[in-house]
N, C-alpha and C positions, 0 to 999 in steps of 0.2 A: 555466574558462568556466561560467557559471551557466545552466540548464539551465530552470529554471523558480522563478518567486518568485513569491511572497505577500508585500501590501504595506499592510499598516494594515486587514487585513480586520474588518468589524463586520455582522454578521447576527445576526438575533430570529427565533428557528419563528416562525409563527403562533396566534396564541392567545393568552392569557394565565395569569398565576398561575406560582407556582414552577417547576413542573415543565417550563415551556417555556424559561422564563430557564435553565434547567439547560444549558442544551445552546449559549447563546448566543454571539457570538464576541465581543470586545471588541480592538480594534489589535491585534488577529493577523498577526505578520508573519515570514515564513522563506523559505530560499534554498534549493534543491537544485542542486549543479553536476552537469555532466557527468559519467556514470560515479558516483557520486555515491550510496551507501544510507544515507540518512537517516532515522532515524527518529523517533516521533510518539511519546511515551508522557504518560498523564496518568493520574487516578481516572475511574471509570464518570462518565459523565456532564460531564464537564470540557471536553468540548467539539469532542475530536479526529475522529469522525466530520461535523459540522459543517463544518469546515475541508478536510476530505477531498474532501466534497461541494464545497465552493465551487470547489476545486483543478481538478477536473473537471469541472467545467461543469454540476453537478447543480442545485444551490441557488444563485441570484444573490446576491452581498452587497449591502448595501445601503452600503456606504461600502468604497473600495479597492480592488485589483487584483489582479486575478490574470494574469500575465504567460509565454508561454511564449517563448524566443526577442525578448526583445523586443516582444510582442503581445502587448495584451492579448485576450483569450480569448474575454470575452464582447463582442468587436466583429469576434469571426471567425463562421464557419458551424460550425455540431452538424461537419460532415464534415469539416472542416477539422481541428476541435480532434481526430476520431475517429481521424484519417489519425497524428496525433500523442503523443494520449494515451490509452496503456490499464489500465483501470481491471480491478483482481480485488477483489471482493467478499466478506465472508464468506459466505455465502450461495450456496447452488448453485443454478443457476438450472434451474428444468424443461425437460427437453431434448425430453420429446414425442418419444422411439423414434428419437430420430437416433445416426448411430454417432459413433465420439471422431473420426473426418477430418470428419464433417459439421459438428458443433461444433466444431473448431478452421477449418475454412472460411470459420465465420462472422468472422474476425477478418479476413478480406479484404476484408470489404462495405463499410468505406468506399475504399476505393480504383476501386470499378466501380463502372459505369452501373448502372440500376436493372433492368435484364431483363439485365446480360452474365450469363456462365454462366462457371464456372474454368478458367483460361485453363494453361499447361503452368506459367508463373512461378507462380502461384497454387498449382499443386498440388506444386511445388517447396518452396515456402517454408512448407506444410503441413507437409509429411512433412519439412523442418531442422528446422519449431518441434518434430514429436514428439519429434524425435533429440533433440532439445537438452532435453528435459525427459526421458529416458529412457523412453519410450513408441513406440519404434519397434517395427511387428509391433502393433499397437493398433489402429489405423484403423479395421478392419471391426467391432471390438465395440461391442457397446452401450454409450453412455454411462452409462445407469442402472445396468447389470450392474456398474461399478467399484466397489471400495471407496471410502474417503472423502478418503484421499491420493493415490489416481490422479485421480479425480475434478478435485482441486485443483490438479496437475501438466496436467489436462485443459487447462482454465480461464488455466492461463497458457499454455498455449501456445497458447492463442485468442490471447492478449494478446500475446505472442510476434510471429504470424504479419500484425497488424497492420505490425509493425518502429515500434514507435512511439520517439519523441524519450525521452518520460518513463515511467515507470511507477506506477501509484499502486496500493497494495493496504491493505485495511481489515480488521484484523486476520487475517494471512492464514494464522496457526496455528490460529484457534481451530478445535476439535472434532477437532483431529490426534494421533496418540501422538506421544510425543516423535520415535522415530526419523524421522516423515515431516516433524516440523516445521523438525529437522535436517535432512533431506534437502533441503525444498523453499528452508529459508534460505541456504543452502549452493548451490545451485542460482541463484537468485535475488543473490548476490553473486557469481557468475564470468559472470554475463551481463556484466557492465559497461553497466547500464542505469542511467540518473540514476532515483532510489526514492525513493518517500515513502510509507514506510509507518506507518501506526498497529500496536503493538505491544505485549502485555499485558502476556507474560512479561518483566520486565526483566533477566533473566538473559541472554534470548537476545537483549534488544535489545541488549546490554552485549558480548555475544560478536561481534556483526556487523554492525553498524551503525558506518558512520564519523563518524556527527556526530549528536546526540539534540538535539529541542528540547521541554520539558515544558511541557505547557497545562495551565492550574488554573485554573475558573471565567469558561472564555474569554477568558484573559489568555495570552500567552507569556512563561511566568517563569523558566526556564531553557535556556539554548545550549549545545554544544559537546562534544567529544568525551566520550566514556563516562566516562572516569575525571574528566573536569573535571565532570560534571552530577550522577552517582552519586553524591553523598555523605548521610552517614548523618543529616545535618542536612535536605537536602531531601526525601528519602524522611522521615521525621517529619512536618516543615511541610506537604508536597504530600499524602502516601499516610497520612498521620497513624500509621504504622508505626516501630516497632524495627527498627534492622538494625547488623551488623557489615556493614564493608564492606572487601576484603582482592584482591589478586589471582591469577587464578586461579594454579592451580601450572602447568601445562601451556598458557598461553598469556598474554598482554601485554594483560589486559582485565580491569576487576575483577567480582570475585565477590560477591553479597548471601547474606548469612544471616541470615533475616529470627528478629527474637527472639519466643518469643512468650511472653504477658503470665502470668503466673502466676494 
């Protein structure tokens, strides 16, 4: 069951000259099913934050659909799409001295009136989302006092406590050590949440992602499982890079070893 698609998307920023076409989309189109970690890789610039944005309701395209369920998205309500789609960002957002249950609270506010206050389900599905990100016993500290992978375990399980259809996150390792980018991907695939994520490291999109689609110049130029997109010919044409590509010893996903140039 398909969970959410993108269907012939085309959007231009604003402005003109290179640097805006950079980021452009051209017949952009991709499926995430149910359950479902997909991921988004491309070069700086290629377009995959653009596409992210359209997915969620950020930036309108100017040609094509974005569909959840059947619907398209931008003929529902901001609250509608919120009730369904939760978005992680890279970027941590200013919390202004609230502790990590007041910030993951926040992922209930589309589902209530605009003056209710958290009702017993509400502070239930708080305190799963912490458990489910390993943050239980967290609540009363300060958000800003976290390091930079609690922080980001914060953050979903804002997204979490939504219980959203889909999940969309934009680059959700960048500025993590590896342990927490393991941690949080690894996390992030036993939810059994449909995923669309953008992703840098292709290692780790290669390790955990069930289906990759590569965008180059706001085109989608390649589909399909790891080992079918991975190859050392499109890593060349797309990342303009050297690589051996081989699988890993201790799991059924292949491995890059990027060459580098003498």
């Amino acid at each position: 069951m398909t969970a959410l698609t993108l269907s012939h998307l085309a959007w231009t920023p604003l402005g003109h000259g290179h640097c805006h076409h950079q980021f452009q989309l051209r017949d952009a189109t991709l499926q995430v099913g149910a359950g479902e970690f997909v991921g988004l890789i491309g070069p700086n610039g290629s377009g995959k934050t653009s596409l992210l944005r359209c997915a969620y309701r950020f930036s309108q395209p100017e040609a094509g659909e974005v569909k959840l369920d059947h619907h398209n998205v931008w003929k529902q309500s901001s609250r509608w799409c919120a009730q369904r789609i939760a978005v992680v960002l890279q970027e941590f957002p200013d919390a202004f001295g609230l502790t990590v249950q007041e910030v993951v609270a926040m992922g209930r506010t589309p589902h209530k009136g605009l003056f209710d206050g958290d009702n017993q389900r509400d502070l239930s599905l708080v305190s799963q989302s912490l458990e489910s990100v390993g943050l239980q016993g967290f609540g009363d500290h300060a958000f800003a006092t976290l390091s930079g992978g609690e922080k980001q375990r914060v953050i979903l399980a804002r997204a979490l406590a939504q219980q959203p259809q889909v999940l969309i996150l934009d680059e959700p390792t960048n500025h993590l050590d590896p342990r927490y980018q393991l941690q949080l991907l690894q996390l992030i695939k036993r939810l059994g949440i449909g995923t669309l994520a953008s992703i840098h490291d292709l290692n780790l999109a290669a390790a955990f992602c069930d289906r990759l689609y590569v965008i180059d110049h706001g085109h989608i130029v390649a589909s399909g499982t790891p080992k079918e997109v991975l190859t050392a010919t499109l890593l060349r044409d797309v990342f303009g890079v050297q690589a051996l590509i081989d699988e890993h010893p201790l799991a059924a996903h292949p491995r890059i070893t990027w060459i580098t140039q003498p």
